[in-house]
mmJSON file of the N, C-alpha and C atoms, coordinates in Angstrom:
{"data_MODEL":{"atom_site":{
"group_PDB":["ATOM","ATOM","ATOM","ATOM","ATOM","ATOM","ATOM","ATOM","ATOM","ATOM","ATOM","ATOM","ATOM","ATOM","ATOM","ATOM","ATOM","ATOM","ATOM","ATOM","ATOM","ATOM","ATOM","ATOM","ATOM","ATOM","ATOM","ATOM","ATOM","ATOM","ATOM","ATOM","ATOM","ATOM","ATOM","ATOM","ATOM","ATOM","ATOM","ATOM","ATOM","ATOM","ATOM","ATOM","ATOM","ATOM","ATOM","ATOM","ATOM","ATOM","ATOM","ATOM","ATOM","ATOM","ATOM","ATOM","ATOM","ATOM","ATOM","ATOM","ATOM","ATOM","ATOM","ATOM","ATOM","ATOM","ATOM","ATOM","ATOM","ATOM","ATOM","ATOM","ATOM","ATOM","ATOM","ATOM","ATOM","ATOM","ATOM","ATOM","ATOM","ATOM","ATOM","ATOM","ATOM","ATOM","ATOM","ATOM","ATOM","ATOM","ATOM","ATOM","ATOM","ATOM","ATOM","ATOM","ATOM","ATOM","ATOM","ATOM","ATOM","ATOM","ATOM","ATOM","ATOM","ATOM","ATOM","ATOM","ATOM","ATOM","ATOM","ATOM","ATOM","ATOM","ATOM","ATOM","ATOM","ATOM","ATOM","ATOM","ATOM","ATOM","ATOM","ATOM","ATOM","ATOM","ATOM","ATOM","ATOM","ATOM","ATOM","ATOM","ATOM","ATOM","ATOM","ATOM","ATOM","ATOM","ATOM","ATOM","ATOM","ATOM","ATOM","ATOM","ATOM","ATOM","ATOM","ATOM","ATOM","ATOM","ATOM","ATOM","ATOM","ATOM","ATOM","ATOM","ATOM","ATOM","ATOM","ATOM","ATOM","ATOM","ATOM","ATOM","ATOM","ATOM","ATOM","ATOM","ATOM","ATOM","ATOM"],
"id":[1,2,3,4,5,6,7,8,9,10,11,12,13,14,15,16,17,18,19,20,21,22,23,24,25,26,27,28,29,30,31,32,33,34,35,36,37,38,39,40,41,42,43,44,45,46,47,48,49,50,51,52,53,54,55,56,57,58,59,60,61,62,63,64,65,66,67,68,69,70,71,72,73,74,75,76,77,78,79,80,81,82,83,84,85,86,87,88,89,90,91,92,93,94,95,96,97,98,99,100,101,102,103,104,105,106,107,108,109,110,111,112,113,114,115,116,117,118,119,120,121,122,123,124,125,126,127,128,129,130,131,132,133,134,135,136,137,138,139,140,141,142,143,144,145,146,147,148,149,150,151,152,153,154,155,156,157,158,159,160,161,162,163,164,165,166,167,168,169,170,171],
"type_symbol":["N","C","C","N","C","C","N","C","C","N","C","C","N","C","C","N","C","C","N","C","C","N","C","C","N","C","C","N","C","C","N","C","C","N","C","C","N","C","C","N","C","C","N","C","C","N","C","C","N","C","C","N","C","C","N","C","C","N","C","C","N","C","C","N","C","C","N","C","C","N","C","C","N","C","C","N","C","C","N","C","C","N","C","C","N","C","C","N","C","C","N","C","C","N","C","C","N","C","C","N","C","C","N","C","C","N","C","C","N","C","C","N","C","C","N","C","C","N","C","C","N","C","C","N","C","C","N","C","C","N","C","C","N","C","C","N","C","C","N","C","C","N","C","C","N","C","C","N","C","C","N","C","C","N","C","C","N","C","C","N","C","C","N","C","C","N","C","C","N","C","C"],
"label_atom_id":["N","CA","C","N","CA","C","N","CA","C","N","CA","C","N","CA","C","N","CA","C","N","CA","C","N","CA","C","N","CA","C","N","CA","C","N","CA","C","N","CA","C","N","CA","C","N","CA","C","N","CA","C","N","CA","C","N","CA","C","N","CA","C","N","CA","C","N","CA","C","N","CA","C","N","CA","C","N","CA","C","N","CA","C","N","CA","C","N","CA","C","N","CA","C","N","CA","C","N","CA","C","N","CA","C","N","CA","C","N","CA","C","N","CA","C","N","CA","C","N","CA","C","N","CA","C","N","CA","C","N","CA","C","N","CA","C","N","CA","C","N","CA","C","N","CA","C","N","CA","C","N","CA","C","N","CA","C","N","CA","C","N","CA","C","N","CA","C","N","CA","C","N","CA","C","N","CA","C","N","CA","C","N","CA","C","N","CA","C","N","CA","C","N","CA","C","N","CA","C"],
"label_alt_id":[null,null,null,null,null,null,null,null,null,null,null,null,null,null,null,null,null,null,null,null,null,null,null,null,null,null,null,null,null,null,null,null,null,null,null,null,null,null,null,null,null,null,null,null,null,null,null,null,null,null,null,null,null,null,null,null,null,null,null,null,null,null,null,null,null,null,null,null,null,null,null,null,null,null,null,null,null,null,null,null,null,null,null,null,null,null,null,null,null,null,null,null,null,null,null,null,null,null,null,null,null,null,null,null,null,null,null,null,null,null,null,null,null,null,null,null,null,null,null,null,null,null,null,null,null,null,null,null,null,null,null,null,null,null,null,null,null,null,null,null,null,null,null,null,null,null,null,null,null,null,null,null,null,null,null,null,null,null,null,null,null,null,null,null,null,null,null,null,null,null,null],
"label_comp_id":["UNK","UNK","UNK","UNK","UNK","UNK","UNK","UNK","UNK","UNK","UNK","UNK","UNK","UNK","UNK","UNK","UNK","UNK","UNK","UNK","UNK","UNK","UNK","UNK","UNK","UNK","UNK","UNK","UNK","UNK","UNK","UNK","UNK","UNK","UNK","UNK","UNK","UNK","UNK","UNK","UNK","UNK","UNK","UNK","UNK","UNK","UNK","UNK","UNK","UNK","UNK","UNK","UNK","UNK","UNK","UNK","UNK","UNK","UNK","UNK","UNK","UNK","UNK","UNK","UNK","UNK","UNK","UNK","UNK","UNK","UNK","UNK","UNK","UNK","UNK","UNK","UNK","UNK","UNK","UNK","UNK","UNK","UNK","UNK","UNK","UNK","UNK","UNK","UNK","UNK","UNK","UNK","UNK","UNK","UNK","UNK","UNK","UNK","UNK","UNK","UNK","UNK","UNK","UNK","UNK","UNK","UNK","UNK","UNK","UNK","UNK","UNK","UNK","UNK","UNK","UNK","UNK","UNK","UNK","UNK","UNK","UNK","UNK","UNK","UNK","UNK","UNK","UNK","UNK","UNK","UNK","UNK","UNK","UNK","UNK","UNK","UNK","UNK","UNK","UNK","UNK","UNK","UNK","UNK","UNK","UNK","UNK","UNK","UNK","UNK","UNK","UNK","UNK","UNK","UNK","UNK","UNK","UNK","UNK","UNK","UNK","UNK","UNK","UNK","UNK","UNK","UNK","UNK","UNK","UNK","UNK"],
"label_asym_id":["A","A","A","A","A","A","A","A","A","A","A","A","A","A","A","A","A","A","A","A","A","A","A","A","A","A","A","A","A","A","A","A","A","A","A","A","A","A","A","A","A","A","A","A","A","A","A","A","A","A","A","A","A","A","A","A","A","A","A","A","A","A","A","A","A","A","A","A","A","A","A","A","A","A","A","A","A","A","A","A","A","A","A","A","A","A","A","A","A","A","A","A","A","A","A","A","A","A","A","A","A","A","A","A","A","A","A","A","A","A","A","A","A","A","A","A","A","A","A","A","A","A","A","A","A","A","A","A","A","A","A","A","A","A","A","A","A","A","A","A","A","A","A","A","A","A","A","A","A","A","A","A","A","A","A","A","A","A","A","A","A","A","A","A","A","A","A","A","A","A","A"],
"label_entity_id":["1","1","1","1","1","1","1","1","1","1","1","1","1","1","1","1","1","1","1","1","1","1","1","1","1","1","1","1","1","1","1","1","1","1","1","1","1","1","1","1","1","1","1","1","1","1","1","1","1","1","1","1","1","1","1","1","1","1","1","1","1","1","1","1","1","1","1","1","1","1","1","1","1","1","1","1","1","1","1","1","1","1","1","1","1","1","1","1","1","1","1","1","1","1","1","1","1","1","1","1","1","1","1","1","1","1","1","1","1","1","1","1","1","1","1","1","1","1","1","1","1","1","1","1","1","1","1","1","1","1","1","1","1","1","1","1","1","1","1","1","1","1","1","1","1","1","1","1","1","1","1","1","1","1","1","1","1","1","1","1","1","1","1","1","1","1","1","1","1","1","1"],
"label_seq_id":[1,1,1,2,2,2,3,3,3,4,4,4,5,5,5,6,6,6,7,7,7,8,8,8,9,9,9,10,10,10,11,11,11,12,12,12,13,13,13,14,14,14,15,15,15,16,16,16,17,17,17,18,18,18,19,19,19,20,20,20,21,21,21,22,22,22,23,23,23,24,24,24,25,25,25,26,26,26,27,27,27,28,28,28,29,29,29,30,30,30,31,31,31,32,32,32,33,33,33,34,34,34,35,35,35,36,36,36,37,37,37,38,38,38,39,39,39,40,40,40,41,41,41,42,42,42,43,43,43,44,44,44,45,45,45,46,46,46,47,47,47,48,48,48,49,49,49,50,50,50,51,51,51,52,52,52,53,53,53,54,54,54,55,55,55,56,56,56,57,57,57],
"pdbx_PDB_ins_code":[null,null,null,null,null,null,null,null,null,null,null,null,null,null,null,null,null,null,null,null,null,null,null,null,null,null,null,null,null,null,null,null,null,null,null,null,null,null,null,null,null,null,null,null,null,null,null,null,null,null,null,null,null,null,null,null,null,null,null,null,null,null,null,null,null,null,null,null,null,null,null,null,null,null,null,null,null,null,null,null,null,null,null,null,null,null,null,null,null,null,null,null,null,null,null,null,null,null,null,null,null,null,null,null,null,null,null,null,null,null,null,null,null,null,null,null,null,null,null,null,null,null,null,null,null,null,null,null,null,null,null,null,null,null,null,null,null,null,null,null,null,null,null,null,null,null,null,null,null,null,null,null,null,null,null,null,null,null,null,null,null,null,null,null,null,null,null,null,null,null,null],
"Cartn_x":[5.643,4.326,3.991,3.702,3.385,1.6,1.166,0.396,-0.685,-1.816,-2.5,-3.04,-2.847,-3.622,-4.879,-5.679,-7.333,-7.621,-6.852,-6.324,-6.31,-5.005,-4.531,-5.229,-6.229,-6.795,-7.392,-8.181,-9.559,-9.091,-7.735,-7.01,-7.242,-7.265,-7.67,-6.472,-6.674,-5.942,-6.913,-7.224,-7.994,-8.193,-7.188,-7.268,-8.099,-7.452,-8.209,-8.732,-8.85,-9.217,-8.658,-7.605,-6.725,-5.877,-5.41,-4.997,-3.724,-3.747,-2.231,-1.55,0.086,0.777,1.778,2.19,3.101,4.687,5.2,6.425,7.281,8.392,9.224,9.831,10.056,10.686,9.848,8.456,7.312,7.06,7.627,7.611,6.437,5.687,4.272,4.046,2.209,1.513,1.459,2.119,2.067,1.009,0.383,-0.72,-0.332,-0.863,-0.435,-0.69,-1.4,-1.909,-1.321,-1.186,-0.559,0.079,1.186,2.607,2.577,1.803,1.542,1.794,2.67,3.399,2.581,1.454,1.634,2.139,2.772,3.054,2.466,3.214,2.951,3.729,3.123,4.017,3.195,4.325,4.023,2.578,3.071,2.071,0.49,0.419,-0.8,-1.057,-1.016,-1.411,-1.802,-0.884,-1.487,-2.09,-3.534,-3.796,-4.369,-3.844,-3.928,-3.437,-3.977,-3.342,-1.891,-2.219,-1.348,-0.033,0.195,0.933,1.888,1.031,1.579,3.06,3.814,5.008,4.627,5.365,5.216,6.288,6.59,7.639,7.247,8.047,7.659,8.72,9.438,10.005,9.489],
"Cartn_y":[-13.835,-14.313,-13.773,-14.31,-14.02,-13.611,-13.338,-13.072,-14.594,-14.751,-16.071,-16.689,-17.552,-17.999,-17.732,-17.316,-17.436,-15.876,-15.27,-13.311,-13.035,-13.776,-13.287,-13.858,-14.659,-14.993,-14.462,-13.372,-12.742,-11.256,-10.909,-9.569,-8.942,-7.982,-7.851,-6.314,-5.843,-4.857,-3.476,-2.698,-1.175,-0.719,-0.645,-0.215,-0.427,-1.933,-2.894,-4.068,-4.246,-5.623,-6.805,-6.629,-7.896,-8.546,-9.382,-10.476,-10.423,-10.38,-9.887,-11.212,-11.377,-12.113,-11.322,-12.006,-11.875,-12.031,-10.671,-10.786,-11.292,-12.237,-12.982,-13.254,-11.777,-11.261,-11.176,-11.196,-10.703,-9.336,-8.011,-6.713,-6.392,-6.853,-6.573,-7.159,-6.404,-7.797,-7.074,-7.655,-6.909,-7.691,-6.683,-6.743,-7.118,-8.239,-8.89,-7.752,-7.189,-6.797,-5.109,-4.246,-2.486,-2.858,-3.391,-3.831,-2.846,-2.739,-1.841,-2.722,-2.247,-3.028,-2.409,-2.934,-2.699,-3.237,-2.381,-2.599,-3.575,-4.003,-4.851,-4.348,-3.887,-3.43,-4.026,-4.943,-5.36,-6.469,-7.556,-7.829,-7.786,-6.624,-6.576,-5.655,-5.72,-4.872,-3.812,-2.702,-1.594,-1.133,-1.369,-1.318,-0.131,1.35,2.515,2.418,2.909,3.506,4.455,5.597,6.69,5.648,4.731,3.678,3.33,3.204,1.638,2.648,1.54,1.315,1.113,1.453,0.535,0.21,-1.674,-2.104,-2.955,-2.615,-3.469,-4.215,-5.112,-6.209,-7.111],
"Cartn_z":[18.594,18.2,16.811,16.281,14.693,14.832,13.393,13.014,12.886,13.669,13.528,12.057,11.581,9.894,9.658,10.698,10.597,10.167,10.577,10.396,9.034,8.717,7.595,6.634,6.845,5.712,5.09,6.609,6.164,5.918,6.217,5.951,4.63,4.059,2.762,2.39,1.474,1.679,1.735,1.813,2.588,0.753,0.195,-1.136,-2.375,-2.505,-3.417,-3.32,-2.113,-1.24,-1.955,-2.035,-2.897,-1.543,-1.933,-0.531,0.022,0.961,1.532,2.126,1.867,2.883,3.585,4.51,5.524,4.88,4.773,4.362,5.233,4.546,5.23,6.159,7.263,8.145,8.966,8.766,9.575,10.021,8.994,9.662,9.149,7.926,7.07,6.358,6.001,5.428,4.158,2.887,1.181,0.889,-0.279,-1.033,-2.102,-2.911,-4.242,-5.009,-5.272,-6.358,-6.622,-5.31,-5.476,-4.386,-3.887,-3.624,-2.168,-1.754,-0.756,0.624,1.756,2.596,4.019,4.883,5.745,6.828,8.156,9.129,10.014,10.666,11.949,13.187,14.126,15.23,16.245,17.465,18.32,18.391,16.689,16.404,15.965,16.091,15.161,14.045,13.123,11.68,11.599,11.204,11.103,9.838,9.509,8.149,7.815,8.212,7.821,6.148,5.253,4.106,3.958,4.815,5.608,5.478,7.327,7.509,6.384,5.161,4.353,3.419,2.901,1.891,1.002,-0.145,-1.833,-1.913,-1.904,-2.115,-3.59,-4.396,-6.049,-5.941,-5.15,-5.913,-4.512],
"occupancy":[1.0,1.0,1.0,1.0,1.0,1.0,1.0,1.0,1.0,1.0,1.0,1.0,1.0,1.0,1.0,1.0,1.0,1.0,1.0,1.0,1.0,1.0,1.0,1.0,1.0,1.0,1.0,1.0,1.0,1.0,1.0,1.0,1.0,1.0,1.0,1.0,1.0,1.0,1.0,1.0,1.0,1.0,1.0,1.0,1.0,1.0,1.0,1.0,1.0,1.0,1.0,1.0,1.0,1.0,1.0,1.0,1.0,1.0,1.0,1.0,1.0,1.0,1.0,1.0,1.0,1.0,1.0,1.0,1.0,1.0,1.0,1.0,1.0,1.0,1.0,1.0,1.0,1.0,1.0,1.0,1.0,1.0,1.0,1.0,1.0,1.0,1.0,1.0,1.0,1.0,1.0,1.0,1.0,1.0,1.0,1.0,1.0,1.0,1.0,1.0,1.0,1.0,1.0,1.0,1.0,1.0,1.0,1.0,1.0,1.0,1.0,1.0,1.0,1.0,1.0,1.0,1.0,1.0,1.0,1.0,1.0,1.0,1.0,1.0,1.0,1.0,1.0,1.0,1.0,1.0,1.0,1.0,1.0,1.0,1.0,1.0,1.0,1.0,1.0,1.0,1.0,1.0,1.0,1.0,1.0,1.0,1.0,1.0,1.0,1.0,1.0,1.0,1.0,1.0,1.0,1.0,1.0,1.0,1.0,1.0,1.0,1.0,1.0,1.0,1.0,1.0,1.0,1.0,1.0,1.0,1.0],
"B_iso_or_equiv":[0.0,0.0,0.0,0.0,0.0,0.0,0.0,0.0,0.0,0.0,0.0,0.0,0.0,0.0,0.0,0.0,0.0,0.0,0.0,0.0,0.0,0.0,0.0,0.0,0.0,0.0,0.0,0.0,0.0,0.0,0.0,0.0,0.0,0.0,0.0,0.0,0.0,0.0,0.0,0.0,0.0,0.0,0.0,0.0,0.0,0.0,0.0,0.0,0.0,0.0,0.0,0.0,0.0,0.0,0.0,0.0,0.0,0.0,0.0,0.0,0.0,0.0,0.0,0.0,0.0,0.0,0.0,0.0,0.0,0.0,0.0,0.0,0.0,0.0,0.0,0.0,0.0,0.0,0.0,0.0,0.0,0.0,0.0,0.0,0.0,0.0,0.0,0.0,0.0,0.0,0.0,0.0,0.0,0.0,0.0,0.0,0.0,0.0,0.0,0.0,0.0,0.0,0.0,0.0,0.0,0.0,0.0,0.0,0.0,0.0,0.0,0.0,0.0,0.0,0.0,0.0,0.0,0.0,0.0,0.0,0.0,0.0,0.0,0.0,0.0,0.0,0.0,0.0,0.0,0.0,0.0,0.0,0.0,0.0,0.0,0.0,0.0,0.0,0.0,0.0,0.0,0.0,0.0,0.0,0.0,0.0,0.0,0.0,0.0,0.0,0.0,0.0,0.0,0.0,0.0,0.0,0.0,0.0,0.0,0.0,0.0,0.0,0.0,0.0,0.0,0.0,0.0,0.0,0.0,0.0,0.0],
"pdbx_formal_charge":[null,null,null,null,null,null,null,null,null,null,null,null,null,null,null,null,null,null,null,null,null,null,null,null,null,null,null,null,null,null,null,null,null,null,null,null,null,null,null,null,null,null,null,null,null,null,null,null,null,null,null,null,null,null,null,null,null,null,null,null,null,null,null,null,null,null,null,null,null,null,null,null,null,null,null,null,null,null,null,null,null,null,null,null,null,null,null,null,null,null,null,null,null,null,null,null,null,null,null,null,null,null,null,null,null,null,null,null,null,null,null,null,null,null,null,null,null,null,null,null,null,null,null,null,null,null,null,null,null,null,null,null,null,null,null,null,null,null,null,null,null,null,null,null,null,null,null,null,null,null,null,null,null,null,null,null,null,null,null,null,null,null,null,null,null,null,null,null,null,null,null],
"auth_seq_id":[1,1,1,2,2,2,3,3,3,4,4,4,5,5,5,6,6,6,7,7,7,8,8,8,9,9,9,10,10,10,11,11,11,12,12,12,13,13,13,14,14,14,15,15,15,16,16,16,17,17,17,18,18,18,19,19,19,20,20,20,21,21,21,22,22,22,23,23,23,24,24,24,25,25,25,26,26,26,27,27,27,28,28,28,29,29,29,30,30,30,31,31,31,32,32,32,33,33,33,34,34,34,35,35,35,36,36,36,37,37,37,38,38,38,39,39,39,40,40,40,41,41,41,42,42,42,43,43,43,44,44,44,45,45,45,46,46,46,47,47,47,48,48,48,49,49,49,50,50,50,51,51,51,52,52,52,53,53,53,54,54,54,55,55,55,56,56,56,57,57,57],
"auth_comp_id":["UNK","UNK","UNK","UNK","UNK","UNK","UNK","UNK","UNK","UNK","UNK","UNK","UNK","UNK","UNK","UNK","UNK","UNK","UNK","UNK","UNK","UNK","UNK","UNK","UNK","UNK","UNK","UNK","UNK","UNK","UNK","UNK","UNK","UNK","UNK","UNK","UNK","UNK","UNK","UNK","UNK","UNK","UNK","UNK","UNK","UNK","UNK","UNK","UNK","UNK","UNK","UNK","UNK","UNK","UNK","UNK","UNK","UNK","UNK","UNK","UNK","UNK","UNK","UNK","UNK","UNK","UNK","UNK","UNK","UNK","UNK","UNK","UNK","UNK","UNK","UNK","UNK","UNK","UNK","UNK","UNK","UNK","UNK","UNK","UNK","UNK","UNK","UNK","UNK","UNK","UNK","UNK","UNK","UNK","UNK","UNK","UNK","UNK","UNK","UNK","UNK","UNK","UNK","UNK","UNK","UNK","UNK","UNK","UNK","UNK","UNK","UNK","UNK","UNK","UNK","UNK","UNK","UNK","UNK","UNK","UNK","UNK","UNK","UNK","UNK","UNK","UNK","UNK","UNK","UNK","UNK","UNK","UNK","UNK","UNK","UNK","UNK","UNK","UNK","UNK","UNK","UNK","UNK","UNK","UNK","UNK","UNK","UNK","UNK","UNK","UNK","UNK","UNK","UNK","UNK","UNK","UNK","UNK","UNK","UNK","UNK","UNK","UNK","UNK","UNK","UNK","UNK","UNK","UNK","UNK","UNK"],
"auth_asym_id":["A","A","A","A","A","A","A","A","A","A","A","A","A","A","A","A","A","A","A","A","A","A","A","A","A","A","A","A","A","A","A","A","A","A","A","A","A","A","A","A","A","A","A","A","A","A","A","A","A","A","A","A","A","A","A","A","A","A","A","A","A","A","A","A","A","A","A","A","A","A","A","A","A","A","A","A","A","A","A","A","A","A","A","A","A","A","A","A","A","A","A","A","A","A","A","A","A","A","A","A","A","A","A","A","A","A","A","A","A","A","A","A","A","A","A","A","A","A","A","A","A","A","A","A","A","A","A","A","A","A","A","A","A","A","A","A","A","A","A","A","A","A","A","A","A","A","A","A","A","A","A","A","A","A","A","A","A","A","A","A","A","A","A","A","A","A","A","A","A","A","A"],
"auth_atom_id":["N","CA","C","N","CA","C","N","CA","C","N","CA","C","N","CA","C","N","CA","C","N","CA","C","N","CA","C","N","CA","C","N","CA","C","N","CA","C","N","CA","C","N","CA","C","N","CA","C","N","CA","C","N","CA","C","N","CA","C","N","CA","C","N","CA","C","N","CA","C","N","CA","C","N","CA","C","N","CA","C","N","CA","C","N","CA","C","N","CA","C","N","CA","C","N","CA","C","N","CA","C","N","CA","C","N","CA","C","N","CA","C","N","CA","C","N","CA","C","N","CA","C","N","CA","C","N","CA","C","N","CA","C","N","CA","C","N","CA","C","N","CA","C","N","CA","C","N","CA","C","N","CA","C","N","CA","C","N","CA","C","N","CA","C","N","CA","C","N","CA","C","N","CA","C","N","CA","C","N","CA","C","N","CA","C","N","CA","C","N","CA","C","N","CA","C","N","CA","C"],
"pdbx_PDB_model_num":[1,1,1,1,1,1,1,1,1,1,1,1,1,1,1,1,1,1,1,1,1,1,1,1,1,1,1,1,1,1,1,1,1,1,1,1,1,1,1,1,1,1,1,1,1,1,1,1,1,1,1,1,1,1,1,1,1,1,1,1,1,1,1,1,1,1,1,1,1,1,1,1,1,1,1,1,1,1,1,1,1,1,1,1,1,1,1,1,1,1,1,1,1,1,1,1,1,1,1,1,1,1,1,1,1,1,1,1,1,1,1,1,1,1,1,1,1,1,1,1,1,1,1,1,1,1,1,1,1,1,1,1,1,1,1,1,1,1,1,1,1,1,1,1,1,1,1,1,1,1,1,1,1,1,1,1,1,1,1,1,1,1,1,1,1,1,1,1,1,1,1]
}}}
């Protein structure tokens, strides 16, 4: 089960409230703007700061 469209729309990022998608694989939702990767476990978003990755490419 993925992440629903109505979610991720309104998902923002904790940081800079810049807009997040669903990386390709579906493991997290990156932030356009500070490349910041959070988790998804067992479907739902873990949008701790703590949590998150910096993936730059």
């Amino acid at each position: 089960m993925a992440i629903h469209p109505d979610l991720l729309e309104i998902l923002v990022c904790p940081v800079d409230k810049a807009a997040l998608s669903l990386k390709a694989d579906g493991s997290g939702l990156k932030c356009q703007q500070c490349h910041r990767v959070y988790p998804v476990k067992d479907d739902i978003p873990v949008m701790l700061v703590d949590e998150a990755t910096i993936e730059v490419s």
